[in-house]
DOSE-869454 format. One record per residue: residue number from 1; y, z, x of N, C-alpha, C, O in turn; chain. Coordinates in Angstrom, 1 decimal. Atoms other than C-alpha are relative to their C-alpha. Last residue first. Layout:
BEGIN
+-----+--------+--------+--------+--------+--------+--------+--------+--------+--------+--------+--------+--------+--------+
: num :   n.yy :   n.zz :   n.xx :  ca.yy :  ca.zz :  ca.xx :   c.yy :   c.zz :   c.xx :   o.yy :   o.zz :   o.xx : cadena :
+-----+--------+--------+--------+--------+--------+--------+--------+--------+--------+--------+--------+--------+--------+
: NUM :      Y :      Z :      X :      Y :      Z :      X :      Y :      Z :      X :      Y :      Z :      X :      A :
...
+-----+--------+--------+--------+--------+--------+--------+--------+--------+--------+--------+--------+--------+--------+
//
This chain:
BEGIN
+-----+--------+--------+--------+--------+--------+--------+--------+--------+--------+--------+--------+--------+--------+
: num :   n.yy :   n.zz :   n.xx :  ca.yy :  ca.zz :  ca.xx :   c.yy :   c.zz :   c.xx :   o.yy :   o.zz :   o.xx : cadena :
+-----+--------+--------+--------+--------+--------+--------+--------+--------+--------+--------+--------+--------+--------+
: 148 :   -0.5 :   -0.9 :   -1.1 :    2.0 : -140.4 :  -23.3 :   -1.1 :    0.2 :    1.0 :   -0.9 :    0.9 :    2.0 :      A :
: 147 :   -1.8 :    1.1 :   -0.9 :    1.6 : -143.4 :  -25.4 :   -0.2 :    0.9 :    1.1 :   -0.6 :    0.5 :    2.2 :      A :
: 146 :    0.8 :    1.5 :   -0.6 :   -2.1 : -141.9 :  -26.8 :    1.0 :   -0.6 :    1.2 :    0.9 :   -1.1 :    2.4 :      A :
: 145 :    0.9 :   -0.8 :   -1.1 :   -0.2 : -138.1 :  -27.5 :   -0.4 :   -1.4 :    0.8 :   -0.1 :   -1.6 :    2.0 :      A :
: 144 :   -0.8 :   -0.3 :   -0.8 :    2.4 : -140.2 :  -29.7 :   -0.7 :    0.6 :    1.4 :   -0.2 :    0.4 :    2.5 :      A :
: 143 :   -0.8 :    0.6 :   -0.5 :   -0.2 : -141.3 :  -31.4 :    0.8 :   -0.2 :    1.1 :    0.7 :   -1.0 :    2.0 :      A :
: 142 :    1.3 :    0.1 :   -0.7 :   -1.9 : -138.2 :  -32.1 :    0.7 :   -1.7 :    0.6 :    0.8 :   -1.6 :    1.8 :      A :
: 141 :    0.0 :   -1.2 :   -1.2 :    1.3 : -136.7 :  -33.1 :   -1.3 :   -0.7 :    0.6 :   -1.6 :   -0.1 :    1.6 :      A :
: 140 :   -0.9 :    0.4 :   -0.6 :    1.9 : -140.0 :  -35.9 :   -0.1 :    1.1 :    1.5 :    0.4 :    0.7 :    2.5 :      A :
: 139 :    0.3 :    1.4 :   -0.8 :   -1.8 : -139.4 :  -36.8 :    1.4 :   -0.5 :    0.8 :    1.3 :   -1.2 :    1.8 :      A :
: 138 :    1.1 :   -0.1 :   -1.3 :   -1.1 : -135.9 :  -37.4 :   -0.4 :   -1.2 :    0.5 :   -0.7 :   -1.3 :    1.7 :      A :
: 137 :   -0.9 :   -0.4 :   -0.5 :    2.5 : -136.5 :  -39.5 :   -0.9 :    0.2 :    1.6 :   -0.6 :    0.1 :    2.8 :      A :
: 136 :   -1.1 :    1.0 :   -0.9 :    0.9 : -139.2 :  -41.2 :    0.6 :    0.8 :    0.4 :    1.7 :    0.4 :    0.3 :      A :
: 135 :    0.4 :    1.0 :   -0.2 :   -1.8 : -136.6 :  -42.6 :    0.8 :   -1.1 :    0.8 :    0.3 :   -1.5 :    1.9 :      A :
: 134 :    0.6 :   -0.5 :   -0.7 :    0.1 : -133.9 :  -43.7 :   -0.9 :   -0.6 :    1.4 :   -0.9 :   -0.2 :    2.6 :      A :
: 133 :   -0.8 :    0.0 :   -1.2 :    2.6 : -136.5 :  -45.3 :   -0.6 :    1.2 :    0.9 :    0.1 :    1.5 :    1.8 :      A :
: 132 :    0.1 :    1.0 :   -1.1 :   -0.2 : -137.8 :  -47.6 :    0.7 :    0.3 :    1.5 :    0.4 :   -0.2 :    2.6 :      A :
: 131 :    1.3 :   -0.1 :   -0.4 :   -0.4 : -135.1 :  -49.9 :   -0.1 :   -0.7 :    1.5 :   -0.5 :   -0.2 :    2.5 :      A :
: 130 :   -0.1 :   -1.1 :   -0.3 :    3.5 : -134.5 :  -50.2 :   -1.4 :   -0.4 :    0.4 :   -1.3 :   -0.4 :    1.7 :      A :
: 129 :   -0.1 :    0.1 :   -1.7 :    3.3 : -138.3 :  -50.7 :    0.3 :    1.5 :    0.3 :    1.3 :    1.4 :    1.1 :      A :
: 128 :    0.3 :    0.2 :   -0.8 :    1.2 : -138.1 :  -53.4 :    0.0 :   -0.4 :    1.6 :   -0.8 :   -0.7 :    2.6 :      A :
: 127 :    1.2 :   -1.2 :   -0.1 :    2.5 : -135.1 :  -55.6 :   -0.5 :   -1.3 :    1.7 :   -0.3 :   -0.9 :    2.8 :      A :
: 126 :    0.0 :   -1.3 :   -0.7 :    5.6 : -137.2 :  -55.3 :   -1.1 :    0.8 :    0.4 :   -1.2 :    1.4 :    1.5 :      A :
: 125 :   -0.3 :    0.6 :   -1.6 :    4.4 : -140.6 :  -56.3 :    0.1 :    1.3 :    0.8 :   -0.7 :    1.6 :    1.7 :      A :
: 124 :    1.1 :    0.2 :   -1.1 :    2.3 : -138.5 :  -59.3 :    0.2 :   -0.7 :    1.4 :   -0.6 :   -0.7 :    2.4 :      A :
: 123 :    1.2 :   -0.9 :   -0.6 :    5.3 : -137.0 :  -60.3 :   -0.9 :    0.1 :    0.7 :   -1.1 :    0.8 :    1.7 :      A :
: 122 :   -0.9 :   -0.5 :   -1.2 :    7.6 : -140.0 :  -60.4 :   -0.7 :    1.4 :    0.1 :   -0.9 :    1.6 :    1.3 :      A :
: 121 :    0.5 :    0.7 :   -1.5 :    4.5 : -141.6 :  -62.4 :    1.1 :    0.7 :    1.0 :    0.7 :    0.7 :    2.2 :      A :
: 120 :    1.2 :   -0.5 :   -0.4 :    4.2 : -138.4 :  -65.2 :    0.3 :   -1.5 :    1.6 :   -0.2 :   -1.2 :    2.7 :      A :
: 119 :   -0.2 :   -1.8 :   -0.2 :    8.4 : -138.6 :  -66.1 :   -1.4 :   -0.1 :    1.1 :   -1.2 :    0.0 :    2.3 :      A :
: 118 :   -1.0 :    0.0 :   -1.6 :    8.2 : -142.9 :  -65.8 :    0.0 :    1.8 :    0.6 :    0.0 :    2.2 :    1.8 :      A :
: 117 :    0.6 :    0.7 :   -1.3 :    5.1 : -142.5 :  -68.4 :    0.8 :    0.3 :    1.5 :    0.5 :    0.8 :    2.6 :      A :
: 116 :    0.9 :   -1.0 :   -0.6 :    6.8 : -139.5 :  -70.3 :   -0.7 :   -0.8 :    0.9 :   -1.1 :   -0.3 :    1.9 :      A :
: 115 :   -0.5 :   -0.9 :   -0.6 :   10.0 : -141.8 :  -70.9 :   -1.2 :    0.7 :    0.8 :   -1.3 :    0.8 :    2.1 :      A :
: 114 :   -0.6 :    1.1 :   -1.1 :    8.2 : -145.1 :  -72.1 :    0.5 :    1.6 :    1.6 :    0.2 :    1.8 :    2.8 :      A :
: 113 :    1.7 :    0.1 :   -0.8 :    5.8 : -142.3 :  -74.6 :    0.8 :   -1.0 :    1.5 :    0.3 :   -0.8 :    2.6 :      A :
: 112 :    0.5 :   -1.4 :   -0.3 :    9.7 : -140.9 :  -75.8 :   -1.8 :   -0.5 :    0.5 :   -2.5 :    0.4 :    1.1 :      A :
: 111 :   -1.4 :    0.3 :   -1.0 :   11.0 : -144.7 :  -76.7 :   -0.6 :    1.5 :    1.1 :   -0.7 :    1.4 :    2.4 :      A :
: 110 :    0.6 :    1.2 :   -1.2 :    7.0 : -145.6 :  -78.1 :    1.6 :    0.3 :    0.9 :    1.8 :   -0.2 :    2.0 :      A :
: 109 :    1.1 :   -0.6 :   -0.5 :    7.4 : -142.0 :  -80.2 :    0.0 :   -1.3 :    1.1 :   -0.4 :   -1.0 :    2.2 :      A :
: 108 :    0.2 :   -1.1 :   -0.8 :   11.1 : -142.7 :  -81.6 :   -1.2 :    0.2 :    1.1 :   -0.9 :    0.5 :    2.3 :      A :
: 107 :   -1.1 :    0.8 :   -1.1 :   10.5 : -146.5 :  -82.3 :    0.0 :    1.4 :    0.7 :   -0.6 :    1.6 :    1.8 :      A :
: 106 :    0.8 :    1.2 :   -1.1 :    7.3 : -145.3 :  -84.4 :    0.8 :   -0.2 :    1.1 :    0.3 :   -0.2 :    2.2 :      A :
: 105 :    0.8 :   -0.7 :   -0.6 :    8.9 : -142.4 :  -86.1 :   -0.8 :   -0.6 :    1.3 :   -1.2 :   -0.1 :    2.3 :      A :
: 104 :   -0.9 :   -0.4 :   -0.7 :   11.9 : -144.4 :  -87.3 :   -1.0 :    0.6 :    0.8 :   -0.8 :    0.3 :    2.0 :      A :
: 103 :   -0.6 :    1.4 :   -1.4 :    9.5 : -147.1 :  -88.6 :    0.8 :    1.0 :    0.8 :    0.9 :    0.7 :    2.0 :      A :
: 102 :    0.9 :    0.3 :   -0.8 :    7.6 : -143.8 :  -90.5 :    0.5 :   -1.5 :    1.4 :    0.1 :   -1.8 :    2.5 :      A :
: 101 :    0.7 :   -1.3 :   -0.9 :   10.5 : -142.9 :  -91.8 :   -1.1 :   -0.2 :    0.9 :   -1.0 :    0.2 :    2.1 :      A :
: 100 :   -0.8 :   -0.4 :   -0.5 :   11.5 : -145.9 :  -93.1 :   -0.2 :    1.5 :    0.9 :    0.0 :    1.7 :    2.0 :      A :
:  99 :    0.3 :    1.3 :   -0.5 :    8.3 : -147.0 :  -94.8 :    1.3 :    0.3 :    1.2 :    0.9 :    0.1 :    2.3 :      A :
:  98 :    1.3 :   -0.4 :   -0.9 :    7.9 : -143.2 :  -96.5 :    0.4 :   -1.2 :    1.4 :    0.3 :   -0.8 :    2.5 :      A :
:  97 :   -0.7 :   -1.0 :   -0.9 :   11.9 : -143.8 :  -97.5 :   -1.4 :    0.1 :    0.6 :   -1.2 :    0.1 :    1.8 :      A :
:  96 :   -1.3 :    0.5 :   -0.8 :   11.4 : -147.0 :  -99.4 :    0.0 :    1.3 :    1.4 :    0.3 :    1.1 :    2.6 :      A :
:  95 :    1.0 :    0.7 :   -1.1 :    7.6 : -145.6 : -100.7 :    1.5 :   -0.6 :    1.1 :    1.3 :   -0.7 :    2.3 :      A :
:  94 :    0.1 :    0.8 :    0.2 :    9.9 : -143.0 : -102.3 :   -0.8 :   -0.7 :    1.3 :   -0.9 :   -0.3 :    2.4 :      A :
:  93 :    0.0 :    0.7 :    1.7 :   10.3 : -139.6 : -102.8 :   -0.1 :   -1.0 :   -0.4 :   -0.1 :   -1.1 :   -1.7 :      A :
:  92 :   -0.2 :    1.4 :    0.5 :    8.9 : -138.2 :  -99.2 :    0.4 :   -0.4 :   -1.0 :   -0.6 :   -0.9 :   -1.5 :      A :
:  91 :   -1.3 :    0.1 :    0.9 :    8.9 : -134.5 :  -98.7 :    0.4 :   -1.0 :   -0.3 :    1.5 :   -1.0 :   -1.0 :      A :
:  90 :    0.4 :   -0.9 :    1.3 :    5.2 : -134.4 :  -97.1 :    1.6 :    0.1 :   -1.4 :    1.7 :    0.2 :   -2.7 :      A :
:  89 :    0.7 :    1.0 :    0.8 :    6.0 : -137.2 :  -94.8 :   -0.2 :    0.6 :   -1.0 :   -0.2 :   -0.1 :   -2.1 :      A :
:  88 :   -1.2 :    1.0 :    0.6 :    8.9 : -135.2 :  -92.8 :   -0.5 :   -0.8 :   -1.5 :    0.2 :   -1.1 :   -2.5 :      A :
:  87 :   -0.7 :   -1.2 :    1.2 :    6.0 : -132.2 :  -92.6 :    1.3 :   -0.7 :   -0.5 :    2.0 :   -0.2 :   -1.4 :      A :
:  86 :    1.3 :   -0.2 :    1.5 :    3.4 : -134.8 :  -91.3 :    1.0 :    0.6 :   -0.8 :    1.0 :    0.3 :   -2.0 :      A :
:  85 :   -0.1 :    1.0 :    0.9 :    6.6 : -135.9 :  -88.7 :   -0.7 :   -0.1 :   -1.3 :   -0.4 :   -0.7 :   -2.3 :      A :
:  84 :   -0.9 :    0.7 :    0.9 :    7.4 : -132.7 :  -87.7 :   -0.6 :   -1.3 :   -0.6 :   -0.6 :   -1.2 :   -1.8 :      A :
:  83 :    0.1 :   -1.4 :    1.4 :    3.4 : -132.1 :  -86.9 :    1.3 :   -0.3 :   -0.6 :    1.2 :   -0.9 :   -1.7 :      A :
:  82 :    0.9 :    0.2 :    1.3 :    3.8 : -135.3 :  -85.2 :    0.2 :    0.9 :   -1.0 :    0.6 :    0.9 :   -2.2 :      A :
:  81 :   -0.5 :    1.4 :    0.9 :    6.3 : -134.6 :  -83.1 :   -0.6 :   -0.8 :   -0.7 :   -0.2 :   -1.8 :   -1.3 :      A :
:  80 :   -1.3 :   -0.3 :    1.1 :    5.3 : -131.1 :  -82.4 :    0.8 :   -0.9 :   -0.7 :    1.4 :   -0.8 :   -1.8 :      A :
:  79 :    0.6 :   -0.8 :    1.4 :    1.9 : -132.6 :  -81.2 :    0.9 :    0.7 :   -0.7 :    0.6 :    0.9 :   -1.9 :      A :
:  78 :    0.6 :    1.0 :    1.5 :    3.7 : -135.4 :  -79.1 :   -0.8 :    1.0 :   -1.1 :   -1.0 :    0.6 :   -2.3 :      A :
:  77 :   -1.0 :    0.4 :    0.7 :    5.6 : -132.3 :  -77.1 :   -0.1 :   -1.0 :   -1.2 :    0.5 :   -1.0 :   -2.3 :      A :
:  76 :   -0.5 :   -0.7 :    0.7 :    2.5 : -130.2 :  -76.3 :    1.3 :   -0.8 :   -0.7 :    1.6 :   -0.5 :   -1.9 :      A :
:  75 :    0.8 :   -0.5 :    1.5 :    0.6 : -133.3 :  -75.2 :    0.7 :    0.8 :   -0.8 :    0.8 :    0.4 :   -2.0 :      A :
:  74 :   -0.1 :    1.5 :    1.5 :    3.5 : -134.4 :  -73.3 :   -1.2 :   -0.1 :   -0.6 :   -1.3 :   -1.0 :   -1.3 :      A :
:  73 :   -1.1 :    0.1 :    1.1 :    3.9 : -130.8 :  -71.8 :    0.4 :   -1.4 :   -0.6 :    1.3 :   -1.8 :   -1.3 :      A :
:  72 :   -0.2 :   -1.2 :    0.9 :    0.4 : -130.1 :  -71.0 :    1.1 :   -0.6 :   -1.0 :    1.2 :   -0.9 :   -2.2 :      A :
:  71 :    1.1 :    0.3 :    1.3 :    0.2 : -133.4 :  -69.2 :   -0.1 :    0.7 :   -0.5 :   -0.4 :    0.1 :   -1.6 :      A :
:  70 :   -1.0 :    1.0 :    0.8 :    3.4 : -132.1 :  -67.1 :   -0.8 :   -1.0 :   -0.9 :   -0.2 :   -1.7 :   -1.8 :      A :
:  69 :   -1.2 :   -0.5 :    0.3 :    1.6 : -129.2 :  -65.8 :    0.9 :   -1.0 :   -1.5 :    1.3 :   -0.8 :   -2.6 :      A :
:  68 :    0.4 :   -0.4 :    1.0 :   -1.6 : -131.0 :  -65.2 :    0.7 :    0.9 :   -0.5 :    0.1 :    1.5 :   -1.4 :      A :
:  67 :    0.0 :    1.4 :    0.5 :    0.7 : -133.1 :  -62.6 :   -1.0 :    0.5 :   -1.2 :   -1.1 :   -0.4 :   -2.0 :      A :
:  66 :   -1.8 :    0.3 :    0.3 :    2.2 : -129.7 :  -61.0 :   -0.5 :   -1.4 :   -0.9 :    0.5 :   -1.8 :   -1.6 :      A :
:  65 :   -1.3 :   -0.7 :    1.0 :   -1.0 : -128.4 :  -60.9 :    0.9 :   -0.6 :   -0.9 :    1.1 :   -0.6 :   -2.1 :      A :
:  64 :    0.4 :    0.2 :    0.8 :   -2.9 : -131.4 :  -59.5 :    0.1 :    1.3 :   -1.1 :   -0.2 :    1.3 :   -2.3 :      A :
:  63 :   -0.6 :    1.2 :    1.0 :   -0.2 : -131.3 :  -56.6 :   -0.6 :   -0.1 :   -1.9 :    0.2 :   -0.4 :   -2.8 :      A :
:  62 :   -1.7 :   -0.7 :    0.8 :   -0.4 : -127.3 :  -56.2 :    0.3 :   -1.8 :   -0.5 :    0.9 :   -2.2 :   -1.5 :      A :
:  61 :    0.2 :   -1.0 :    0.6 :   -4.5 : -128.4 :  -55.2 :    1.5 :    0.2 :   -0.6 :    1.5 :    0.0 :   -1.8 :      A :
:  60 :    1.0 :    0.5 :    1.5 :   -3.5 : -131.5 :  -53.6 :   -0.4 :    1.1 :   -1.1 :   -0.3 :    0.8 :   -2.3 :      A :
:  59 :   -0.8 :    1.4 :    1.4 :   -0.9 : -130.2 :  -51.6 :   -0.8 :    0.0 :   -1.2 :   -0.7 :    0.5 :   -2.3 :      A :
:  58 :   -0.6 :   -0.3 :    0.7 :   -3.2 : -127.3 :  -50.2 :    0.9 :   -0.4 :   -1.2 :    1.1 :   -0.2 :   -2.4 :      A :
:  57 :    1.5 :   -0.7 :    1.6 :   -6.6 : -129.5 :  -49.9 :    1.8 :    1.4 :    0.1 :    1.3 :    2.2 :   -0.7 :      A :
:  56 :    0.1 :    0.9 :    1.3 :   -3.6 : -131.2 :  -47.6 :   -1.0 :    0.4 :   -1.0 :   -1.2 :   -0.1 :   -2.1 :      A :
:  55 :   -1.1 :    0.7 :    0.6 :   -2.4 : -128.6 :  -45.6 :   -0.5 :   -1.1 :   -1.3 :   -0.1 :   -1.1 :   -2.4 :      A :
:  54 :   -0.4 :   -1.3 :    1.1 :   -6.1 : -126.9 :  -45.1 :    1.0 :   -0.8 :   -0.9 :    0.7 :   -1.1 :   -2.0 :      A :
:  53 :    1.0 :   -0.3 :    1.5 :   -7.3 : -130.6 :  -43.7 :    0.6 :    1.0 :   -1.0 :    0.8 :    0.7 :   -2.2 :      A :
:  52 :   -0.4 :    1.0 :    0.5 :   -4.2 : -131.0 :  -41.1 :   -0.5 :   -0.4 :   -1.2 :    0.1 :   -0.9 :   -2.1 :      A :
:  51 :   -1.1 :   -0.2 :    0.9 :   -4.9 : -127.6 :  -40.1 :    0.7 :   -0.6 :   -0.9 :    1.3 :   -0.2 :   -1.9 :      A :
:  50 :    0.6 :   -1.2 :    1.1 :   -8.9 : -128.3 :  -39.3 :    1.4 :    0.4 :   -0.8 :    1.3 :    0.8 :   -2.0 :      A :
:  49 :    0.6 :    0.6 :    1.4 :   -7.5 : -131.7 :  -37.9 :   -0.4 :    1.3 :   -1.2 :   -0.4 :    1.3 :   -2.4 :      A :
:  48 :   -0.9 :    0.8 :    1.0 :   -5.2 : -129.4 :  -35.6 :   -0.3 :   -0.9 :   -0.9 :    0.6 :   -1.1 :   -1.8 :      A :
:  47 :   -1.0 :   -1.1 :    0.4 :   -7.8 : -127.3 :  -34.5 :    1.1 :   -1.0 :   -0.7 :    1.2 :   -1.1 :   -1.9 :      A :
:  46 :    0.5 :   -0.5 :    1.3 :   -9.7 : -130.1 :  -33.4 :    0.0 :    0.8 :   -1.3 :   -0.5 :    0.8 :   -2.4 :      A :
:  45 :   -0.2 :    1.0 :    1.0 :   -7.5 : -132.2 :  -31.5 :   -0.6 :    0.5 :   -1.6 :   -0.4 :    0.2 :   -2.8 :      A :
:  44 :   -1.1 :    0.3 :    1.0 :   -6.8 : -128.9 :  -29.5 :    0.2 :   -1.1 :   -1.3 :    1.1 :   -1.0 :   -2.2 :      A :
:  43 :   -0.1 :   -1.8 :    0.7 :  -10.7 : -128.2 :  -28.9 :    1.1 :    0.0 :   -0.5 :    1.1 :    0.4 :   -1.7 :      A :
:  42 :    0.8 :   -0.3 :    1.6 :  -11.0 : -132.1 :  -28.3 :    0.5 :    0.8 :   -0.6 :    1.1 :    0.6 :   -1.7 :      A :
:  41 :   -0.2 :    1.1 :    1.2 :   -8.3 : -132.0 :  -25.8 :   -0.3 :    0.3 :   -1.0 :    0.4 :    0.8 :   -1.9 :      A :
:  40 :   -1.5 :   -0.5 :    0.5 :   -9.0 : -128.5 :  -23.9 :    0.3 :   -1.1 :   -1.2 :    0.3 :   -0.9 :   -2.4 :      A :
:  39 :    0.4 :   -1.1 :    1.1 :  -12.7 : -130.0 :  -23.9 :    1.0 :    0.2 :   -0.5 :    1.1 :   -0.1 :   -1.6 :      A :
:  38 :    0.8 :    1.1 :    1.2 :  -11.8 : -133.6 :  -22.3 :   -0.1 :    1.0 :   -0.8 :    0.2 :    0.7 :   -2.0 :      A :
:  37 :   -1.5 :    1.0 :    0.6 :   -9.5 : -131.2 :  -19.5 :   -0.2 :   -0.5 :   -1.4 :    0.5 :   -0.3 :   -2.3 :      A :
:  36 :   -1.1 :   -0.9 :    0.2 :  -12.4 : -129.5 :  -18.5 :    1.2 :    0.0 :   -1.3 :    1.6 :    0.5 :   -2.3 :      A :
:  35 :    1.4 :   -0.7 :    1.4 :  -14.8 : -132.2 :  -18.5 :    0.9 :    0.9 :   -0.7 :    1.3 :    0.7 :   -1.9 :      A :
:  34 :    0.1 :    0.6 :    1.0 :  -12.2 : -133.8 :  -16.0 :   -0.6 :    0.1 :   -1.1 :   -0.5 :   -0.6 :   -2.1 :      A :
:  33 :   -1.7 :    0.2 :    0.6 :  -11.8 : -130.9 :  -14.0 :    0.1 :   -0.8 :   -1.0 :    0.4 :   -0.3 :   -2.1 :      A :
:  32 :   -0.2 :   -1.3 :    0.6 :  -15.8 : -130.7 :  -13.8 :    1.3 :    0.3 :   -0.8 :    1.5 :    0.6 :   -2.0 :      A :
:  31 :    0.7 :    0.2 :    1.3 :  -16.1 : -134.3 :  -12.7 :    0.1 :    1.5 :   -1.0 :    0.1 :    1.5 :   -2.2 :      A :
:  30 :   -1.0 :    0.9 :    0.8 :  -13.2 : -133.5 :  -10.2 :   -0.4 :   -0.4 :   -1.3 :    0.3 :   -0.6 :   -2.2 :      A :
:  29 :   -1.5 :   -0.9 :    1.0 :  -15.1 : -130.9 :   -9.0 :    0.5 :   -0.8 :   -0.9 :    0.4 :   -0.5 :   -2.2 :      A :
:  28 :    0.2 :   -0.7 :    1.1 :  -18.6 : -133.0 :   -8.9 :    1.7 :    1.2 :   -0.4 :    2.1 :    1.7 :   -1.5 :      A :
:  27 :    0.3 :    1.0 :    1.7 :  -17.0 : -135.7 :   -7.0 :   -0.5 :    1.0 :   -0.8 :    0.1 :    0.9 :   -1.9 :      A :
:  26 :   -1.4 :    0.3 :    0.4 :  -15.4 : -133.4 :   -4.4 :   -0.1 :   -1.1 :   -1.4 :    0.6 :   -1.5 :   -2.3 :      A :
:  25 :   -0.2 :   -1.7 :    0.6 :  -19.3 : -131.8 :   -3.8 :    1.5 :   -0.4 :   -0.7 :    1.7 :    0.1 :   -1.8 :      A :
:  24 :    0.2 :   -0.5 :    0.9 :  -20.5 : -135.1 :   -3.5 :    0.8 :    1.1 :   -0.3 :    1.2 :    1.2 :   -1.4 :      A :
:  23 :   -0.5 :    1.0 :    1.1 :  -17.9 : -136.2 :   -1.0 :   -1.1 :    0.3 :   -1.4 :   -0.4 :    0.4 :   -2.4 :      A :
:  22 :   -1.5 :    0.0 :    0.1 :  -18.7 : -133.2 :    1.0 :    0.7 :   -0.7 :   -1.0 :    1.5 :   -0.2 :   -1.7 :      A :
:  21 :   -0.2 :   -1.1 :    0.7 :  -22.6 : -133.4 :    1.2 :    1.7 :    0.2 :   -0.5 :    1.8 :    0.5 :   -1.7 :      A :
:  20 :    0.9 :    0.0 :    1.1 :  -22.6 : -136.9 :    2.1 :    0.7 :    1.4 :   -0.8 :    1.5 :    1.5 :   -1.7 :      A :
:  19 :   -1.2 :    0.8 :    1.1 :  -19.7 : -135.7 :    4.5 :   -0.7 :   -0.7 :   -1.1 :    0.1 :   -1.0 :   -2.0 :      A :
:  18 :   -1.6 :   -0.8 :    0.2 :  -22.1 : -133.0 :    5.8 :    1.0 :   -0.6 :   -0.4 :    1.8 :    0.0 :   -1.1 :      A :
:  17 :    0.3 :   -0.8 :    1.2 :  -25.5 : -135.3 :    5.9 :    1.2 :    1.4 :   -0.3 :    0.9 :    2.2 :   -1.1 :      A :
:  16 :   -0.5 :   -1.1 :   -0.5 :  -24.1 : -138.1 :    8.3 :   -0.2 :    1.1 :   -1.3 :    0.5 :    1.0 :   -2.3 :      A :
:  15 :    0.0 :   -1.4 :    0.7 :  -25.8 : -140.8 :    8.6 :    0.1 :    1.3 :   -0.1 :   -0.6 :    2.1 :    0.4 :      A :
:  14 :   -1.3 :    0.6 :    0.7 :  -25.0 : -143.7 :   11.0 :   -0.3 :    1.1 :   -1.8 :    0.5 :    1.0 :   -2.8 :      A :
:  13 :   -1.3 :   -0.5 :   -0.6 :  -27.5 : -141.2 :   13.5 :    1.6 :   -0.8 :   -0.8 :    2.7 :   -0.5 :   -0.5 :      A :
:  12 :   -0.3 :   -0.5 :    0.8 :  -30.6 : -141.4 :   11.3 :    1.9 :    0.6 :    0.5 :    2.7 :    1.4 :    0.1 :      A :
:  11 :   -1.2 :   -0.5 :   -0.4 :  -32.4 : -143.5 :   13.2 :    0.9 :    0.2 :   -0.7 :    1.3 :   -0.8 :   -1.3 :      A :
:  10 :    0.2 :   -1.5 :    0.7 :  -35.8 : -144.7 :   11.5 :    1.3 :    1.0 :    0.5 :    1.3 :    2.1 :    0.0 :      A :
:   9 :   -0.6 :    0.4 :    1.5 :  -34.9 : -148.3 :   12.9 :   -0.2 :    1.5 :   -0.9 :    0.5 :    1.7 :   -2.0 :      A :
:   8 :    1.3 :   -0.6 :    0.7 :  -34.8 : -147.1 :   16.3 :    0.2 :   -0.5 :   -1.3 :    1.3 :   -0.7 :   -1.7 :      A :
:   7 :    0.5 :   -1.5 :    0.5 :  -31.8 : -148.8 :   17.5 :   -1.3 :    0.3 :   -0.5 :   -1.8 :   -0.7 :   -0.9 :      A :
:   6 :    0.3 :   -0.1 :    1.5 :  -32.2 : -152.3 :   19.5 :   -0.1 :    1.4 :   -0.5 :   -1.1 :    2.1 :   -0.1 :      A :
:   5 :    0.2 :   -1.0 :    0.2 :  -29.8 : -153.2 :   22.5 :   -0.6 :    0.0 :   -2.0 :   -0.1 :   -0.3 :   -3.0 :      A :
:   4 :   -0.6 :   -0.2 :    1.9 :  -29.7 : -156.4 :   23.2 :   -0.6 :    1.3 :   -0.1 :   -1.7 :    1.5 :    0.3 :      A :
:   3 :    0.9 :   -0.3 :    0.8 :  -29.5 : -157.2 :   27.1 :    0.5 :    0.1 :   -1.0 :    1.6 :   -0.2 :   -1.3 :      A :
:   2 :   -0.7 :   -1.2 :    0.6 :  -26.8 : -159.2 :   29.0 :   -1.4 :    0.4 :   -1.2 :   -1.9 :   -0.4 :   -2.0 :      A :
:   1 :    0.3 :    0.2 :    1.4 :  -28.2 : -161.6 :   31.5 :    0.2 :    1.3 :   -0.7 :   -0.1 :    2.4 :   -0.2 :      A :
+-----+--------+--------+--------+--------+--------+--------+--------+--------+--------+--------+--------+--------+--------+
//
């Protein structure tokens, strides 16, 4: 009759406290390496949002120049074209000619307000894709990081 062998149950011999220790120790490098690595990331993700910020508070700043630039000069231009026009009105000899003058002044000012619209919006498209292309150039790089 074949016996049964029973272990101690407090037997400590299918434990081996050296490859315990071992395999811990190879899990915390690798957790280390990988921490590592996660910092370098960040640290580079973050430096480049801090660049990505300057760049565009630079745009924006030389944009709202360039676009209170060109509001100067269609204020400054409708106030010379009035003033002419007060000083067309002041030489008037007849109500025929006041009525005339003032129709020519009207078509003039709405053909030249059509103009400074299209002038001030091809401005502001530009100003705002200079703004914007700081921005779509880091999300297209951060992107391109994800794929890779």
């Amino acid at each position: 009759m074949a016996t049964v062998k029973k272990d101690d149950v407090f037997s400590t011999a299918a434990f081996d406290p050296s490859k315990f220790s071992e395999s811990f120790r190879d899990f915390a490098e690798k957790g280390a390496t990988q921490s590592k690595e996660a910092f370098a990331k960040l640290k580079t993700a973050t430096e480049e949002a801090g660049k990505t910020v300057e760049a565009t508070v630079q745009n924006a700043q030389a944009g709202s120049v360039e676009i209170g630039l060109k509001a100067i000069d269609v204020l400054r231009t409708n106030a010379e074209s009035s003033l002419a026009h007060m000083e067309a009105l002041l030489r008037v000899k007849s109500v025929a000619e006041l009525f005339e003058l003032q129709t020519a002044f009207i078509r003039k000012q709405a053909e030249v307000t059509v103009e400074q619209a299209k002038s001030i919006q091809e401005t502001t498209k530009k100003v705002a894709e200079k703004l914007a292309k700081p921005a779509k150039d880091a999300a297209e790089k951060a992107m391109a990081s994800f794929k890779a």
